[in-house]
C-alpha positions as a printed Julia matrix, in Angstrom:
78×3 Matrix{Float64}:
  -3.14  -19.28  -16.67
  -3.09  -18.03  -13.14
  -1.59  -14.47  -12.58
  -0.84  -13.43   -8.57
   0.47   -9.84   -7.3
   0.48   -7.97   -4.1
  -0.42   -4.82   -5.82
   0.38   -2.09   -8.46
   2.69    0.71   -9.15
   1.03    4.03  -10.61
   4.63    4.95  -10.94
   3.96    5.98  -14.73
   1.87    8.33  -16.46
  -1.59    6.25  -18.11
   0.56    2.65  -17.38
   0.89    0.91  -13.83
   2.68   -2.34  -13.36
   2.21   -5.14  -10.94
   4.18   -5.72   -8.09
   5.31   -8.99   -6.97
   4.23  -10.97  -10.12
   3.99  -15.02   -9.92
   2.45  -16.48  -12.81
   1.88  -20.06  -13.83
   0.47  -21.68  -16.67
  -0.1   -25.52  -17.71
  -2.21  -27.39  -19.75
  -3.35  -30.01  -16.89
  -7.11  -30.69  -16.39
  -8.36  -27.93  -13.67
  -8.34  -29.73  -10.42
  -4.49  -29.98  -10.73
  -4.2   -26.6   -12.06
  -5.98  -25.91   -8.77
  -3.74  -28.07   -6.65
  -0.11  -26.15   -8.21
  -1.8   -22.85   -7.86
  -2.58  -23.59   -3.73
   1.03  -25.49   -3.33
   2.53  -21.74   -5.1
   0.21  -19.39   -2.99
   1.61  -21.86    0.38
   5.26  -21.48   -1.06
   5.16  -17.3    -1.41
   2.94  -16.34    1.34
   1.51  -18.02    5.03
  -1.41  -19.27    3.86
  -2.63  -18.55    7.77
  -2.46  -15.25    7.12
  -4.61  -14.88    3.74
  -8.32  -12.66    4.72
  -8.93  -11.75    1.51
  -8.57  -12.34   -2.39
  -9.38  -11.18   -5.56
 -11.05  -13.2    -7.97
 -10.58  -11.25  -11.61
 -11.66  -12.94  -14.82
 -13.8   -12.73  -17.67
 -14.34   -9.41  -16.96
 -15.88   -9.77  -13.85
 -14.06   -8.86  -10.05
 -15.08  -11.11   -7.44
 -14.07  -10.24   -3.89
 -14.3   -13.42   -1.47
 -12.65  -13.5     2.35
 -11.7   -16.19    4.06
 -14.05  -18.02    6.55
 -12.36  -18.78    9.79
 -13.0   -22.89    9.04
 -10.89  -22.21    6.04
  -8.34  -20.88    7.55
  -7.59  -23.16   10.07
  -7.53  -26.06    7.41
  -4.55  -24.5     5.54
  -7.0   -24.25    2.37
  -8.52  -21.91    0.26
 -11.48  -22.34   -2.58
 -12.12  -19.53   -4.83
């Protein structure tokens, strides 16, 4: 399952909720998993224009920006 959001609202007291929420799930073996998740990133956002994302699983936060190389190709490998 692959959850994406361009932030959070602190709009409640204790309880925040995402903004901009895309989610997809599937059952496919991972590199097509991969392959939907970078066609729905290209269809909601420039993917020219990605520096940065957030990598947040298993407990763990992983912050990773973009090299330049990888921007120019259109793709992006977290």
């Amino acid at each position: 399952m692959f959850t994406m959001y361009e932030g959070w609202d602190a709009g409640k007291k204790n309880r925040s909720t995402l903004v901009g929420k895309t989610m997809l799930a599937g059952m496919e073996k991972s590199r097509e998993f991969h392959e939907k998740r970078e066609a729905l990133i290209r269809k909601k956002y420039n993917a020219d224009e990605i520096e940065q994302r957030i990598l947040n699983g298993d407990e763990t936060v992983q912050t990773k920006k973009i090299p330049e190389q990888k921007k120019q190709e259109n793709y992006i490998n977290i």
